[in-house]
C-alpha positions in Angstrom: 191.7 68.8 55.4 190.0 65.9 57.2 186.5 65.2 56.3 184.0 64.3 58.5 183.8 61.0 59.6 179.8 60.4 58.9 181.0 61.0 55.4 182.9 57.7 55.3 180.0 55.9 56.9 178.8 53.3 54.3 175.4 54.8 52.7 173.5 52.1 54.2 173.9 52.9 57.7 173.7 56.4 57.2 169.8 55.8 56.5 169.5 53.6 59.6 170.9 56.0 61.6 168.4 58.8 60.1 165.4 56.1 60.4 166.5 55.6 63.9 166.2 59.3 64.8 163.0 59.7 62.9 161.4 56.9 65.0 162.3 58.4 68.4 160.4 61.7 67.3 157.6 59.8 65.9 157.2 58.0 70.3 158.0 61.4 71.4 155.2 62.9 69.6 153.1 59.9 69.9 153.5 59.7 73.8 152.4 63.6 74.0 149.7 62.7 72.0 149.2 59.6 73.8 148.8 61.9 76.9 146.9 64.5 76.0 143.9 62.1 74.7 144.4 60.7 78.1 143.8 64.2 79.6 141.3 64.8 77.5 139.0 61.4 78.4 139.9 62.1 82.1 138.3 65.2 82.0 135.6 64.2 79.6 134.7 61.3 81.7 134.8 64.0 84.7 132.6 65.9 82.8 130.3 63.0 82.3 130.3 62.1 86.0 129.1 65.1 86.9 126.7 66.1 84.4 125.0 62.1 85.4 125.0 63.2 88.9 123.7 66.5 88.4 120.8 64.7 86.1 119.9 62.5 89.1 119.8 65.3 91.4 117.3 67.4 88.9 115.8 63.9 88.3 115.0 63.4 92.5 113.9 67.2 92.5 111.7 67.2 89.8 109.7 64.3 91.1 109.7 65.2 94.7 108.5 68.8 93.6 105.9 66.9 91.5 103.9 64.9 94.4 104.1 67.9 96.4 102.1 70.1 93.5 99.6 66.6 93.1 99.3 66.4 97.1 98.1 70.6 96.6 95.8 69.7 93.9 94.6 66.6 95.5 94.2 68.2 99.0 92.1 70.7 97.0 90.2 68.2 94.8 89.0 66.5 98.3 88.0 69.6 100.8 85.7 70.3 97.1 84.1 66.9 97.3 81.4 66.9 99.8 80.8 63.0 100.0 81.6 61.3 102.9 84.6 59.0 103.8 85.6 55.7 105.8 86.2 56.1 109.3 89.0 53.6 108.7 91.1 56.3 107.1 91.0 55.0 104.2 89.6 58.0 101.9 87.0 55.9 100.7 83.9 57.1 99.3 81.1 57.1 99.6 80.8 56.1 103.8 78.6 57.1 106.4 80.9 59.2 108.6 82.4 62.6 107.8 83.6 64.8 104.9 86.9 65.3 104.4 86.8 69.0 104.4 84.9 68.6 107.7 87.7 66.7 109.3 90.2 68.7 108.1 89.0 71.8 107.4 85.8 72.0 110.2 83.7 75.1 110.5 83.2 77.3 113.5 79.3 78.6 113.5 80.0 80.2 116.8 82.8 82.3 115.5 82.4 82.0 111.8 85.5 81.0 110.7 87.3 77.9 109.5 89.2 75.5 112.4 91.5 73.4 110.7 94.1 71.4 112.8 97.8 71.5 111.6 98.6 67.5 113.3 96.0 66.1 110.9 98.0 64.9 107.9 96.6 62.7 105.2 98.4 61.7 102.0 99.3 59.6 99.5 102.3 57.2 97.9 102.2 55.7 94.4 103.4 52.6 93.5 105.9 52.0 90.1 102.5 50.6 88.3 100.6 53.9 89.0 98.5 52.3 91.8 97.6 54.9 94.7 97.2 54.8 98.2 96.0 57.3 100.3 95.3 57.6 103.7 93.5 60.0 106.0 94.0 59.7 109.7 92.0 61.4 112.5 94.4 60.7 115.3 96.4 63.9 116.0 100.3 63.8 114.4 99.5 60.7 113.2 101.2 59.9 110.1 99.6 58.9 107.2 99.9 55.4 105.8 101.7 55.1 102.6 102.3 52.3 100.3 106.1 50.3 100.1 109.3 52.7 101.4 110.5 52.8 98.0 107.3 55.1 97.0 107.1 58.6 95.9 104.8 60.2 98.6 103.5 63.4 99.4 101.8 64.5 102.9 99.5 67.6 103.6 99.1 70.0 106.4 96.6 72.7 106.4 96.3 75.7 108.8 94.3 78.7 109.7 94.9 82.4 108.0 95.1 84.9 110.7 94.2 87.7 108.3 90.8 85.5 107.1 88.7 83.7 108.7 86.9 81.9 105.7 90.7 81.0 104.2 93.1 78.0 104.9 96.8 77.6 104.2 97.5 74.0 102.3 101.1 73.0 102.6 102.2 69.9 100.7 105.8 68.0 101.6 106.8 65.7 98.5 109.4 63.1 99.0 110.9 60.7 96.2 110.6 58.2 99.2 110.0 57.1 102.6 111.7 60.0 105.1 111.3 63.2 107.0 109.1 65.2 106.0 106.4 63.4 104.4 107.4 60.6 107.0 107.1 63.4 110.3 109.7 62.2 112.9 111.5 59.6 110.8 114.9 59.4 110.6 115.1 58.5 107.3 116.8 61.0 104.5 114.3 60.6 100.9 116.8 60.8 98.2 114.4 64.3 97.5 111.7 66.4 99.3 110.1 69.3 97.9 107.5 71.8 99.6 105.4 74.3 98.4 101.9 76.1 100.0 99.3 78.6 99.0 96.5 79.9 100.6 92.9 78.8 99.1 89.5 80.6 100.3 85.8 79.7 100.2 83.7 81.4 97.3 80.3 80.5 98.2 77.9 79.0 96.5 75.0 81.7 97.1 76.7 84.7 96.1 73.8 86.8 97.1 71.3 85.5 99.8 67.7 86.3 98.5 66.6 88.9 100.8 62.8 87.9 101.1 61.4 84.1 101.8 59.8 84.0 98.6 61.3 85.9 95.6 58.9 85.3 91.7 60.9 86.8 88.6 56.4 86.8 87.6 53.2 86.4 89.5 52.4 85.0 92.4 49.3 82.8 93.3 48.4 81.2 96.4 45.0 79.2 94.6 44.0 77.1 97.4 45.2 76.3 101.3 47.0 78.2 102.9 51.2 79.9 102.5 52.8 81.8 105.7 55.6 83.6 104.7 58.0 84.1 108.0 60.8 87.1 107.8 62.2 88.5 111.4 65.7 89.9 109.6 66.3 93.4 110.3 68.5 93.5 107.2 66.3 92.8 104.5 64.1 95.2 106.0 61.7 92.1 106.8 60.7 91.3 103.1 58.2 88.6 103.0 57.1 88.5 99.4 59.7 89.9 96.4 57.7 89.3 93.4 57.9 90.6 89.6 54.2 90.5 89.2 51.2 90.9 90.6 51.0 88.9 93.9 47.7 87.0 95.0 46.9 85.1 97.9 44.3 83.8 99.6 42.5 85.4 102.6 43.8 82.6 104.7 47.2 83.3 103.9 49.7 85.0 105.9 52.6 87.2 106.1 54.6 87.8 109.2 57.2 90.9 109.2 59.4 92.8 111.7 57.7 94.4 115.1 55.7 97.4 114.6 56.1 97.2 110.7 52.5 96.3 108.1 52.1 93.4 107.4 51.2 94.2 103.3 54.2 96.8 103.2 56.2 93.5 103.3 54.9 92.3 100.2 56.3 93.9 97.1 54.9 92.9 93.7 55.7 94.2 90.3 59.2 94.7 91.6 60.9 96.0 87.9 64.5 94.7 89.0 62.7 91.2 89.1 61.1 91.6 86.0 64.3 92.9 84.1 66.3 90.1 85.7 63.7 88.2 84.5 62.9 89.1 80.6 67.4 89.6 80.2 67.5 86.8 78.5 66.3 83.7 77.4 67.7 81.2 79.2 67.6 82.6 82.6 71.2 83.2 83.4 70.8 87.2 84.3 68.8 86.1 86.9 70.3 83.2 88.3 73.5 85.1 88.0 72.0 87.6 90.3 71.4 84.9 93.6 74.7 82.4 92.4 77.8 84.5 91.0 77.4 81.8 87.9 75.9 81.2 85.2 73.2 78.1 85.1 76.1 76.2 83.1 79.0 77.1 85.6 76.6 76.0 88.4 76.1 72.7 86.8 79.0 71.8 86.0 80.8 72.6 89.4 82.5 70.5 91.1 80.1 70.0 94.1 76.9 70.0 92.2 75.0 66.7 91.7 73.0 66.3 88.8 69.8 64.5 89.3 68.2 63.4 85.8 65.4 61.0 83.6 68.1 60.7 81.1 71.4 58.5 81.3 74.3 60.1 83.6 77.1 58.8 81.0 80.9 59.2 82.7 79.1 61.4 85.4 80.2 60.4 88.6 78.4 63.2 90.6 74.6 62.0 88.7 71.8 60.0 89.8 69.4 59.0 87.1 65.8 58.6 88.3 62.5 57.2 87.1 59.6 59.8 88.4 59.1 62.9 90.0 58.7 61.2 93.4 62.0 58.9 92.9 64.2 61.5 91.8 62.6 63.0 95.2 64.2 60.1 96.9 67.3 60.5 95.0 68.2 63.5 95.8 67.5 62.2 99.7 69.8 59.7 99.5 72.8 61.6 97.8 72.4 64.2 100.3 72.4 61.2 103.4 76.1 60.7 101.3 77.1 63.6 101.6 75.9 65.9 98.8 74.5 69.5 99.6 74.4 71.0 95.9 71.9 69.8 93.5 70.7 70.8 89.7 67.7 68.6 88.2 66.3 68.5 84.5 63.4 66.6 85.5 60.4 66.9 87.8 61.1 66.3 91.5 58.7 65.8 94.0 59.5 65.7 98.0 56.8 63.6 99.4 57.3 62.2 103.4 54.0 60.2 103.4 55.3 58.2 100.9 58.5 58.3 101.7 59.5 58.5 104.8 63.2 58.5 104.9 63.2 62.2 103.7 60.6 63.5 106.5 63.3 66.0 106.7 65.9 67.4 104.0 68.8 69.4 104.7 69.5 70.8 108.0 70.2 73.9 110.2 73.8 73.0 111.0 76.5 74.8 109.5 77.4 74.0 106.1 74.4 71.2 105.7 71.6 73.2 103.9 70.8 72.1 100.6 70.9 74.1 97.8 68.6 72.7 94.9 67.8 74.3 91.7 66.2 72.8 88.9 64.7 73.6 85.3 61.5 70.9 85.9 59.2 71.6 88.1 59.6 70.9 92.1 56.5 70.1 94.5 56.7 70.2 98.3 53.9 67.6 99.6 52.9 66.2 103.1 54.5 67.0 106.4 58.3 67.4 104.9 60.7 70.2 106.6 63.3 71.4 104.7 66.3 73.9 105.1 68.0 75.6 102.4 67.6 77.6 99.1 65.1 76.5 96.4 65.1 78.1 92.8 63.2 76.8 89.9 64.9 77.9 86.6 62.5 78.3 83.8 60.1 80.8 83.1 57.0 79.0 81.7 53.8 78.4 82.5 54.6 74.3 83.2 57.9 74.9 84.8 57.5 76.1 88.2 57.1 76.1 91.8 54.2 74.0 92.8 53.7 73.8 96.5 50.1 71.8 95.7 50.0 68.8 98.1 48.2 67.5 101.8 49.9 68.4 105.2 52.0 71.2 106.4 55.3 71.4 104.3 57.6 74.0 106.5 60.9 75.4 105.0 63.6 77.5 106.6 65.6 79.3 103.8 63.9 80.8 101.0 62.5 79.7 97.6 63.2 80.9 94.6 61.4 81.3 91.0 62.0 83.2 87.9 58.4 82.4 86.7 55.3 82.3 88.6 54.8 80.4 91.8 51.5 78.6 92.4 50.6 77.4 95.7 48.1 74.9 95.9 46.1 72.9 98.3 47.7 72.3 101.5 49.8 74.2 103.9 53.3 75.8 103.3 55.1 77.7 106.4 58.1 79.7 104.7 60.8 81.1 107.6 63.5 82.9 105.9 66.5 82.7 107.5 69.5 84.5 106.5 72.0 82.3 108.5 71.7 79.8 105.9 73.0 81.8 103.0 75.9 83.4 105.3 79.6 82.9 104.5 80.8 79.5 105.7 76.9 78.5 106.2 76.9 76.7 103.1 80.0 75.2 102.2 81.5 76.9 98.5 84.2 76.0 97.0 87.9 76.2 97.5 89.5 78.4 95.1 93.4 79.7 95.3 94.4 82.8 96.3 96.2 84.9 93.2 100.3 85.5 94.5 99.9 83.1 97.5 101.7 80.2 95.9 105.4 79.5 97.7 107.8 77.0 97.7 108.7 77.2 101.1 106.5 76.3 104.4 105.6 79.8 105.4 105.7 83.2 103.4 108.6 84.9 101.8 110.4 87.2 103.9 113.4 89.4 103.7 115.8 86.9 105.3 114.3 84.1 102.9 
């Protein structure tokens, strides 16, 4: 029997034969292992790849989507401001010129609705140091001016609401960069863009227009000269007086109503709904509720209104702080020259044109410029002054209220308003109440947004969109 011949290999190489088949297993199974890490980091770095990529993409959208939310809320912010801007375009204020809602966002008397134009586009671009620059053009598809090419940038475009006159569409275009569409008609492609819209309408400041030419939450008393109390609207049934006391005037006083109607039937004193309204509360909110929509606090601190007060403004931007009745008078003359129309004072304010001259006239007839001034010091009317708009004194004491008392003829279209008594005294006051001051769109309110208007697209959701 022959034995194998491995057998009579010498024991030595035997076991380097053996090693040497042991080591070519061990390179098989490290080259399989080899290649699957390989496989493994290919796809991993894939993986990585695209997951980078799809983080700059989100990256890009999120901060396109961004400037187009801050161009809404600044587009917003602005048509709320009522002070005047550069005509160099440069959205400076305070100027001489225009409003920016009145540029952008005009108003129609004749047809009583808003007129905005969709080529006027202003906007803004903000540099890597968070400085801004905005620009607001009044040349027709004029683009606006924006900072470096490299800038995040957002343009806006408002236009009219076929189903509501007194409402406006915003749309704002958000771009990570310079490029179509915040850049209209460029050929350049921002590395994002981002839309969205909403429709925003008017609430007005005087929720309720007063319904008489001179409304008392108390008594009335005309002591010395003379009142004429004007009302020619057939729907406030030609109320001349609306007081919540007893009303007294003198016999040279007058009161002028609709054709064909009493002159003393248009005088209604001890009017209980006044006198509620009145006594509701303590501070007065009931009724100043009942002419505003707001509360005395919400009025202040709106937006629009512009404190005037003998105390220190602080971080109040919208504030003048005066020295005297007749130079908070003045005050409030010169912030409504720039462009303020809404006014709350906590201190005495007198109107006098003899002394000074530049506020012979305050407020004015034209669509949204009547003023609208309430205050919880007293208010006095003195020399030849005309006025238009809506006067209210707050308080309800026997020092705090309307005191016509002066020298002249002081004539007022609009209507005043007090919750305590109102004392006339010498000199002569012509009151003409006109309801197309306190109209929708007559005085300009403020811009809220529309509940389930907000898209991100240019136009409204439909079915193929």
């Amino acid at each position: 029997m022959r034995r194998n011949s491995i057998s009579r290999l010498p024991a030595g190489h035997l076991a380097a034969r053996r090693s040497s088949q042991r080591g070519v297993t061990a390179l098989v199974v490290s080259l399989f292992i080899l290649f699957g890490i390989t496989l493994v980091a290919f796809f991993g770095n894939r993986s990585l790849i695209f997951e980078q990529r799809s983080s700059a993409n989100q990256y890009r959208s999120t901060r396109a989507f961004e400037m187009a939310e801050a161009g809404m809320e600044w587009a917003v912010a602005r048509l709320n401001e009522d002070l005047k801007i550069s005509a160099s375009g440069a959205c400076t204020t305070p100027d001489t010129t225009k409003k920016f809602a009145d540029i952008y966002v005009p108003i129609d008397t004749v047809n009583e609705q808003f007129t905005p134009s969709s080529t006027l586009w202003p906007g803004c671009s903000i540099s890597s140091t968070g400085a801004v620059t905005c620009s607001c053009p009044t040349t027709a598809s004029a683009n606006p001016t924006f900072g470096a090419s490299t800038e995040p940038r957002f343009r806006i475009m408002f236009e009219t609401v076929s189903s509501d006159p007194w409402s406006v569409r915003i749309t704002s275009y958000g771009c990570t960069n310079e490029g179509a569409p915040c850049n209209s008609g460029s050929t350049a492609t921002p590395d994002g863009a981002a839309v969205v819209s909403a429709i925003f309408k008017m609430k007005p400041t005087i929720a309720n227009a007063p319904g008489a030419g001179l409304v008392t939450g108390a008594a009335t008393t005309v002591n010395t000269g003379n009142i004429n109390v004007v009302n020619l609207d057939p729907k406030s049934n030609g109320v001349t007086i609306d007081a919540g006391g007893a009303v007294t005037l003198t016999a040279s006083s007058n009161v002028t109503t609709l054709p064909g109607t009493p002159s003393k039937s248009s005088v209604l004193e001890n009017d209980t709904a006044l006198s509620t309204l009145t006594n509701a509360d303590t501070n007065g909110d009931a009724f100043f509720k009942s002419f505003f929509g707001m509360t005395m606090d919400e009025y202040q601190r709106n937006s629009k209104t512009w404190l005037i007060t003998s105390g220190s403004c602080g971080t109040n931007t919208r504030c003048t702080s005066c020295g005297g009745d007749t130079a908070c008078g003045q005050a409030v003359s010169t912030a409504y020259n720039n462009g303020a129309r809404q006014f709350w004072a906590d201190t005495d304010v007198t109107w006098n044109s003899s002394n000074l001259p530049s506020i012979g006239t305050l407020g004015a007839a034209t669509g949204g410029d009547p003023i609208v001034f309430a205050s919880s010091g007293q208010m006095t009317l003195r020399s030849n002054i005309t006025a238009y708009g809506l006067f209210y004194a707050a308080t309800a004491t026997a020092t705090d209220n309307w005191d016509a008392t002066g020298f002249g003829t002081a004539k007022v279209f609009g209507a005043f308003i007090s919750r305590g008594d109102f004392v006339k005294g010498s000199g002569t006051l012509d009151l003409i109440y006109d309801p197309n001051l306190f109209g929708e769109g007559d005085t300009r309110g403020t811009m809220v947004r529309v509940p389930g208007t907000w898209r991100d697209s240019a136009s409204d959701y439909t079915t193929s969109n």
